[in-house]
C-alpha positions as CSV (number, residue, x, y, z in Angstrom):
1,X,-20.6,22.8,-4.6
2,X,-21.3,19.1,-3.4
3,X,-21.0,16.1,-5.1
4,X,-24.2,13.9,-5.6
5,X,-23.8,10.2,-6.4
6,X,-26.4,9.1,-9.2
7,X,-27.8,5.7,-11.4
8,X,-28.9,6.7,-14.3
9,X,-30.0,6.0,-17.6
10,X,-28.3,6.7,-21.4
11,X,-30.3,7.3,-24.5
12,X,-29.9,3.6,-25.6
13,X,-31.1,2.5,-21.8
14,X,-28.0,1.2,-20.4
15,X,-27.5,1.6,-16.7
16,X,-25.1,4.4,-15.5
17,X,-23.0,5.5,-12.4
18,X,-20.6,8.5,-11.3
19,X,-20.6,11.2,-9.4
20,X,-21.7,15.0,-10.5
21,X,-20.5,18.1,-9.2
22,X,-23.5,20.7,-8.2
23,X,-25.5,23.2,-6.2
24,X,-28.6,20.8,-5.4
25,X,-30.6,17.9,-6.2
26,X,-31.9,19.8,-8.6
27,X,-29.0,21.5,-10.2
28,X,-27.6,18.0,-10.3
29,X,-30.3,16.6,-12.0
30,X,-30.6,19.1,-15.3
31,X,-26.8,18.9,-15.5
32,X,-27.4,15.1,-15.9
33,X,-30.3,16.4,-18.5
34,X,-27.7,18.2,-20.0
35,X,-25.6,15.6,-21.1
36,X,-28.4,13.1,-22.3
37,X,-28.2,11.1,-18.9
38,X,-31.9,10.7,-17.1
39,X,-31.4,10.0,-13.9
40,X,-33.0,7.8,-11.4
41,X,-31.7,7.5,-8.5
42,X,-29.5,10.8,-7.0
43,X,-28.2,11.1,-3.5
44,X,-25.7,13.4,-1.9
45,X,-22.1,11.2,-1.5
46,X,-21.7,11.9,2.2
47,X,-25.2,11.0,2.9
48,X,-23.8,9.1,6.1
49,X,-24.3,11.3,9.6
50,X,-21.0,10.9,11.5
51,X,-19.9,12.1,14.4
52,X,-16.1,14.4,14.3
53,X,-14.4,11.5,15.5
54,X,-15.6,8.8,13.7
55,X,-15.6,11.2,10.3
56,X,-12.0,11.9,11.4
57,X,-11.0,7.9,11.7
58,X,-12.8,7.2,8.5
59,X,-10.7,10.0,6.3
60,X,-7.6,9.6,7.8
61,X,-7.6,5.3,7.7
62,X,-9.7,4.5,5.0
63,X,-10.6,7.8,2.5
64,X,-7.0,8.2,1.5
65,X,-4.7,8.4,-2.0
66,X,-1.5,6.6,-1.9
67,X,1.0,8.4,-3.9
68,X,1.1,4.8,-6.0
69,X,-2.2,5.3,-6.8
70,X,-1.5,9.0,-8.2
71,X,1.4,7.2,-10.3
72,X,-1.4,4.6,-12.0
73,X,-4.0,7.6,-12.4
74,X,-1.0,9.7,-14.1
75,X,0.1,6.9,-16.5
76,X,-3.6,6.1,-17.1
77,X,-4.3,10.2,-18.0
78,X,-1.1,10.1,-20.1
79,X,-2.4,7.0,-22.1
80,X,-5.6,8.5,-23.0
81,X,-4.5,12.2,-24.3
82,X,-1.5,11.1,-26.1
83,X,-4.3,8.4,-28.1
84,X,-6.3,11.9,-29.1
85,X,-9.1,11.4,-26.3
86,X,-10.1,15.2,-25.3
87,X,-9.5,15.9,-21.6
88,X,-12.8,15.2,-20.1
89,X,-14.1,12.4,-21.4
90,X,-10.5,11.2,-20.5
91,X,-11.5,11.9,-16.5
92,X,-15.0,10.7,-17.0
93,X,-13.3,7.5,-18.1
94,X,-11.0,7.1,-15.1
95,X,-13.7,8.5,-12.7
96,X,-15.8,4.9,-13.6
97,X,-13.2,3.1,-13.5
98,X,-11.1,4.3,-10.3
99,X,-11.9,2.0,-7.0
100,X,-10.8,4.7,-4.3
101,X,-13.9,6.3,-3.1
102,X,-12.1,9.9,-2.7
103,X,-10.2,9.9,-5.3
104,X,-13.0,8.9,-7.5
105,X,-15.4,11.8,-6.0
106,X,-12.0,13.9,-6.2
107,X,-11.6,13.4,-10.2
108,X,-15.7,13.9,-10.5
109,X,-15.6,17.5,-8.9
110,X,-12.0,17.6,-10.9
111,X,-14.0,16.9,-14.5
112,X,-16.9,19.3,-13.3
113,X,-14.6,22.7,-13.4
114,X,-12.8,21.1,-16.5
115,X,-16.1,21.1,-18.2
116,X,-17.1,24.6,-16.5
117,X,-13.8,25.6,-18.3
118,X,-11.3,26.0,-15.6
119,X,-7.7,24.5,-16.3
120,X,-6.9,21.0,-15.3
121,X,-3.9,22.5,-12.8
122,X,-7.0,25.1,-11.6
123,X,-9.3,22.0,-10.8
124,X,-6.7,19.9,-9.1
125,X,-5.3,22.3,-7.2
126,X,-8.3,22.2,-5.1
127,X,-7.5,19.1,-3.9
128,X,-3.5,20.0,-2.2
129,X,-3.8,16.8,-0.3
130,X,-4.0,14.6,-3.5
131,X,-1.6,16.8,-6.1
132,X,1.6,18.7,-4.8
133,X,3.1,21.5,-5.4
134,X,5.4,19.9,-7.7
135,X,2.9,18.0,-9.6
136,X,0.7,20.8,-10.1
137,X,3.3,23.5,-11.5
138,X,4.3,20.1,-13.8
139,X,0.7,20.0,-15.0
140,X,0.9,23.7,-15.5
141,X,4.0,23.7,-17.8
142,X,2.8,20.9,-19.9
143,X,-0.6,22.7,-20.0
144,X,1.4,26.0,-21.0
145,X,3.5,24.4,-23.6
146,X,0.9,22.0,-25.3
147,X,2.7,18.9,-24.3
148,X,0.6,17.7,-21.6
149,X,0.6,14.2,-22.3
150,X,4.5,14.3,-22.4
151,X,4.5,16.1,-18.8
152,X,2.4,13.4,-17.7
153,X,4.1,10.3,-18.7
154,X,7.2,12.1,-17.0
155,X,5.6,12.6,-13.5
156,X,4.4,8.8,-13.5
157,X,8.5,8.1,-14.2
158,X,9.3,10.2,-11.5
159,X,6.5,8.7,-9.1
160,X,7.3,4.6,-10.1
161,X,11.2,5.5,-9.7
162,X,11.1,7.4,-6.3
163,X,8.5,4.3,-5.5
164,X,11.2,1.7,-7.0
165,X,13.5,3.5,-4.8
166,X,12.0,3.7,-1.3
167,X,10.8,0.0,-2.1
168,X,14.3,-1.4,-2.3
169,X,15.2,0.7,1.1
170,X,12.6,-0.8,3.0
171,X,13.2,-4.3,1.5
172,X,16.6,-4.2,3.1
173,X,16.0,-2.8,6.2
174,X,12.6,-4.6,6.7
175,X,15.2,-8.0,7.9
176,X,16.8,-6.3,10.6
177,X,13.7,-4.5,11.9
178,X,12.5,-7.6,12.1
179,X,14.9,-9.4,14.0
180,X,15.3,-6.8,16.4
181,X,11.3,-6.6,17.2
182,X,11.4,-10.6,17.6
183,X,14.8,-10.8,19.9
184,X,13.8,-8.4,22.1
185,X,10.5,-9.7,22.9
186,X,12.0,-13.5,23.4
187,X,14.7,-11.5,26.0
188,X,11.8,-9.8,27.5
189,X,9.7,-12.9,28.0
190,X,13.0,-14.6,29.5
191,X,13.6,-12.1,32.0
192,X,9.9,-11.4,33.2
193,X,8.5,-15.1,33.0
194,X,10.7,-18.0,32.6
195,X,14.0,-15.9,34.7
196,X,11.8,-15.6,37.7
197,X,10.3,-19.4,38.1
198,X,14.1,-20.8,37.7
199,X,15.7,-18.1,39.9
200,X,12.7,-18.8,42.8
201,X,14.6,-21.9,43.5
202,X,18.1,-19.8,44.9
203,X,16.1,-18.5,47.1
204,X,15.3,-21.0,49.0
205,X,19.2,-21.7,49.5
206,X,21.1,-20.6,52.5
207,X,24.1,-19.7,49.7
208,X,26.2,-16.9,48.6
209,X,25.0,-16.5,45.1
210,X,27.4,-15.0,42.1
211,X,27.3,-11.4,41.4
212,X,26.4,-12.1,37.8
213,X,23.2,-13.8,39.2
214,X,22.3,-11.2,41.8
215,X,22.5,-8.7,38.5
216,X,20.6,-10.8,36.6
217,X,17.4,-11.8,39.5
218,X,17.0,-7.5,40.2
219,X,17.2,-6.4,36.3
220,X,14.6,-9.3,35.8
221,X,12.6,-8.4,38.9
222,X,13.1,-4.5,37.4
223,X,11.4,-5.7,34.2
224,X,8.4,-7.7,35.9
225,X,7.1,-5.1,38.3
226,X,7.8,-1.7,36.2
227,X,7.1,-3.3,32.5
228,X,4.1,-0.8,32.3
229,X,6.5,2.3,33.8
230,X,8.9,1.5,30.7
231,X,6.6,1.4,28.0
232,X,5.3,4.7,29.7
233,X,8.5,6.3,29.0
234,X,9.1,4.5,25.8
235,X,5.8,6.2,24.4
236,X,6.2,9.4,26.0
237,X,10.1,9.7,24.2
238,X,8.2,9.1,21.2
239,X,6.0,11.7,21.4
240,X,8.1,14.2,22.9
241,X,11.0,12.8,19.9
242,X,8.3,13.3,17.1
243,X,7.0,16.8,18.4
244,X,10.6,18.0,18.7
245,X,11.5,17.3,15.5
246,X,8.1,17.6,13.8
247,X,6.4,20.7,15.6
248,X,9.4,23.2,16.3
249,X,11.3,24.4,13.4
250,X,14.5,24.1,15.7
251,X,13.6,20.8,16.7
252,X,13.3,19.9,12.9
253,X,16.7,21.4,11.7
254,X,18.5,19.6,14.7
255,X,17.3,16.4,13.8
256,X,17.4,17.1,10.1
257,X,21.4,18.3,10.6
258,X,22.0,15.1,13.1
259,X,20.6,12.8,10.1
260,X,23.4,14.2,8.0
261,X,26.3,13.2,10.5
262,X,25.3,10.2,12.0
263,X,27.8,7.4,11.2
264,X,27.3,5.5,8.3
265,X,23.9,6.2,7.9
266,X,24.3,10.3,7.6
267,X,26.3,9.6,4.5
268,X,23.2,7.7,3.0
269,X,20.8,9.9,4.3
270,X,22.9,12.9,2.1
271,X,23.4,10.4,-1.1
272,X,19.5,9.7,-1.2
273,X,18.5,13.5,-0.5
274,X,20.9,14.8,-3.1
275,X,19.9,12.1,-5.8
276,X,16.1,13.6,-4.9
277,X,17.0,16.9,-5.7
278,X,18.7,16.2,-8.6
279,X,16.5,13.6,-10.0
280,X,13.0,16.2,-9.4
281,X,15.1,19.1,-11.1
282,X,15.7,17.3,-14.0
283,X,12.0,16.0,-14.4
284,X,10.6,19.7,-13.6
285,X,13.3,21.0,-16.1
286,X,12.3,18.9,-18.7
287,X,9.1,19.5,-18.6
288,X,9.7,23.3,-19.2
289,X,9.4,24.6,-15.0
290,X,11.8,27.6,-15.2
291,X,14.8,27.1,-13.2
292,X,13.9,29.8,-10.2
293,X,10.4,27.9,-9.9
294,X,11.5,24.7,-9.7
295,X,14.1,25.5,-7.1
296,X,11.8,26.3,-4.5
297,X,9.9,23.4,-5.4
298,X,12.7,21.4,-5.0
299,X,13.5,23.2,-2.0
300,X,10.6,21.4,-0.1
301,X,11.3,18.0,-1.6
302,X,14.8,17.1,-0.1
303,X,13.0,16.6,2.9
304,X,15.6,17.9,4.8
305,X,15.8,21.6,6.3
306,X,19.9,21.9,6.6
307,X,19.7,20.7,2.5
308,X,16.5,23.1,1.9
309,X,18.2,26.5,3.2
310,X,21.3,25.7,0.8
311,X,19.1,25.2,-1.9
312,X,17.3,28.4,-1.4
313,X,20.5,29.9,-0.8
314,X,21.3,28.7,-4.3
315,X,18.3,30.0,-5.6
316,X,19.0,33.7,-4.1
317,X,22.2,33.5,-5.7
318,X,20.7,32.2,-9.3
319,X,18.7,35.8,-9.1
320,X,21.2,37.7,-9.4
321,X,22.9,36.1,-12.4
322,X,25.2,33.4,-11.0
323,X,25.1,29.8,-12.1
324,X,23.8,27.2,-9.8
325,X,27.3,25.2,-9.2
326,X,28.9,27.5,-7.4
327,X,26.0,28.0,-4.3
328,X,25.6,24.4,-4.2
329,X,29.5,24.2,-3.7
330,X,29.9,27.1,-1.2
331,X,27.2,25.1,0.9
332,X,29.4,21.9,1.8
333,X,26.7,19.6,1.6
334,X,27.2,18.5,-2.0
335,X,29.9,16.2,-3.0
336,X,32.5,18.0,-5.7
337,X,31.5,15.3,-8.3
338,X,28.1,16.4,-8.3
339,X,29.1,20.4,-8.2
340,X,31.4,19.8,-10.7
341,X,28.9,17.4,-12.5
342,X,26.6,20.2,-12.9
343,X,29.0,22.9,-14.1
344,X,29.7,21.0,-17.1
345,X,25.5,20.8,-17.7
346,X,25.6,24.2,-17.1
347,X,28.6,24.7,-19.9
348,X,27.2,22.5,-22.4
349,X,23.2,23.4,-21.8
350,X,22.8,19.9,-21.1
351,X,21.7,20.7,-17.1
352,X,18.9,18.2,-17.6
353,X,20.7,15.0,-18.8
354,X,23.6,15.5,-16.2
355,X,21.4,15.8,-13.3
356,X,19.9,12.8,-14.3
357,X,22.9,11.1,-14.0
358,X,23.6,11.8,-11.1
359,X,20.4,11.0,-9.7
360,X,20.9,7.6,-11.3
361,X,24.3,7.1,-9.6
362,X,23.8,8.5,-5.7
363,X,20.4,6.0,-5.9
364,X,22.7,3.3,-7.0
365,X,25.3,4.0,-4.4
366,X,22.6,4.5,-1.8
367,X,20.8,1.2,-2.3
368,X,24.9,-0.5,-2.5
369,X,25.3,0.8,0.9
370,X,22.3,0.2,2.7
371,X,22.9,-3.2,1.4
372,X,26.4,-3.3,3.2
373,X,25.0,-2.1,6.5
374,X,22.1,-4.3,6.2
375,X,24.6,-7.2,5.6
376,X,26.9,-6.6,8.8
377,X,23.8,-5.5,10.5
378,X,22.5,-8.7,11.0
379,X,25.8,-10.7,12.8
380,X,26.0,-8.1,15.2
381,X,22.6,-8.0,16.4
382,X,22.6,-12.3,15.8
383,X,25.8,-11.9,18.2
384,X,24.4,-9.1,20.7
385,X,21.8,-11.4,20.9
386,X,23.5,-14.5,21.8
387,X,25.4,-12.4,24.4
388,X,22.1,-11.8,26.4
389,X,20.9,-14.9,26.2
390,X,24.4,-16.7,26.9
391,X,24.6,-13.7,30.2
392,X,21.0,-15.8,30.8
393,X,21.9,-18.8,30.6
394,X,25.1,-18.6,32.7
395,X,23.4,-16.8,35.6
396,X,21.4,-19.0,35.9
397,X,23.8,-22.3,35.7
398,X,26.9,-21.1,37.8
399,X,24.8,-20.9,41.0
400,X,24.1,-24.5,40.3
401,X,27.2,-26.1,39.7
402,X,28.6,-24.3,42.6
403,X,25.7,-26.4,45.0
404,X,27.1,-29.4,43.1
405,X,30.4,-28.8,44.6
406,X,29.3,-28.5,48.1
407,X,27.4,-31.1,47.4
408,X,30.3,-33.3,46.7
């Protein structure tokens, strides 16, 4: 199948554009027929002739759907079937109006198997790049149950709150990342251009300079004729960093375990996993998942391997007859409010609500303390920042008022 780009006209003459999903030309054109639209003008969409790279560069930078933009098509969906509109010309609705050119050629091909009677979870599942796992067996159980447009209108929750949430991390961190990116470049432009004009002048002095001076003239000297050699080392612990923990499965659960005990921030990075998986639980619960399913889909949510593996564990355990507290509690990675938290859902059968509220909790306690780092972030780096430019400074002015002494 390909998808062919077409303007076309309606019965009452009014112009007309989309995308259609077929064999040929041809094919496209009596499907068009078909549906009472004559077309006159029909052209393959990827008409351009690219070569891999430059194909490559344009998917990758420019032919890609934001998980925002899945949100607003989501909510938009939701709208439309819960106002009685049937599924299709619900898609052909958002496919005109949708800006993104790949997710608009995406919900075309999506409306074509719709129409050629597959399932909406069968048609987007072609498209795993676009629709997760965890969306599509959502889509699946609202399809199964006949609440669809209630499934729907929960995912877009889900998406705008984990949004909401990652919004408000970065937000806070975005200051400090800042400020360290600016006051290390003013420190490196110290030491590699203004350090070495001021410093030239000691050495045309027959005098004994300080130590601190003679520290700071070779680290500046250092910086001026091996910059290159340090950003070659920089990039290469990046790369090597990122296909360690990235490319080996090892590599990954190191990391992944390190990010759970690092100071300060290992306790956030827990808080914010755990209020994932309970948040996506509840939302896959609710929207009738069974509990085994949505385990393992929640498994590879956490983003986190060490968090993963206890999950499964609890999963294992959950087959053969046990409740889910008790894993999650023999793990050691969750808290005993939020073990004990979901023992009482367990007892009561309200699972759902209670995991909910403790998703609602751990992201308001994670957001509280990135906040409080954030907040004696910034002195220290304003005060390990004045250190190096004080150490600068003073180098650079004890040499002098000793030649004022001799002087006198």
């Amino acid at each position: 199948m390909s998808v062919f780009e077409y303007i076309a006209l309606d019965e009452k003459g009014n112009q007309l554009k989309g995308f259609v999903d077929a064999p040929g030309i041809t094919a496209a054109r009596q499907k068009l027929r078909e549906e009472n639209i004559y077309p006159v003008e029909i052209n393959q969409a990827e008409t351009k002739k690219e070569s891999a790279l430059s194909g490559a560069l344009k998917i990758n930078l420019w032919e890609r759907v934001s998980t925002s933009q899945v949100a607003v098509l989501t909510r938009q969906l939701s709208t439309l079937l819960g106002a009685g509109m049937p599924l299709v010309p619900s898609l052909s609705i958002l496919m005109q109006q949708e800006k993104n050119p790949l997710l608009k050629k995406s919900l075309a091909q999506i409306r074509e198997k719709v129409n050629e009677g597959k399932s909406l979870t069968e048609a987007m599942s072609e498209f795993p790049k676009i629709f997760q796992p965890f969306y599509l067996n959502m889509v699946r159980a609202g399809e199964a149950s006949g609440t669809i447009n209630l499934v729907l209108e929960r995912l877009a929750d889900f998406s705008e709150n984990q949004q909401a949430l990652m919004s408000k991390i970065r937000s806070a961190l975005a200051y400090p990342i800042i400020m360290l990116i600016i006051g290390t470049s003013v420190i490196f432009l110290l030491m590699t251009f203004v350090v070495p004009k001021i410093t030239g002048i000691f050495a045309d002095m027959n005098q004994a300079l300080p130590l601190i001076t003679i520290i700071l003239i070779q680290v500046s000297h250092f910086l001026k004729s091996f910059w290159w050699l340090i950003m070659i080392l920089l990039a290469t612990s990046v790369a090597v960093f990122k296909y360690m923990t990235a490319g080996t499965d090892s590599g990954k659960r190191m990391w992944d375990n390190a990010r759970l005990k690092i100071p300060v921030m290992g306790q956030i990075n827990r808080k914010i996993a755990i209020a994932r998986f309970c948040r996506t639980l509840a939302t896959l619960l609710q929207s009738g998942v069974p509990l085994l399913v949505a385990m393992e889909i929640v498994r590879n949510i956490v983003n986190n391997i060490v968090i993963g593996d206890a999950i499964h564990q609890a999963a294992r355990d959950l087959e053969e007859g046990k409740g889910l507290s008790g894993p999650l509690t023999k793990s050691g990675l969750f808290p005993p409010l939020v073990t004990e938290m979901i023992a009482v859902g367990e007892q009561s059968g309200a699972l759902e609500a209670m995991l909910n509220r403790i998703a609602v909790a751990y992201e308001n306690e994670s957001q509280a303390n990135i906040m409080v780092m954030t907040s004696l972030l910034e002195p220290v780096m304003i005060l390990v920042m004045g250190l190096a430019v004080g150490f600068i400074v003073v180098s650079i002015l004890l040499p002098i008022f000793e030649m004022n002494q001799l002087v006198r």
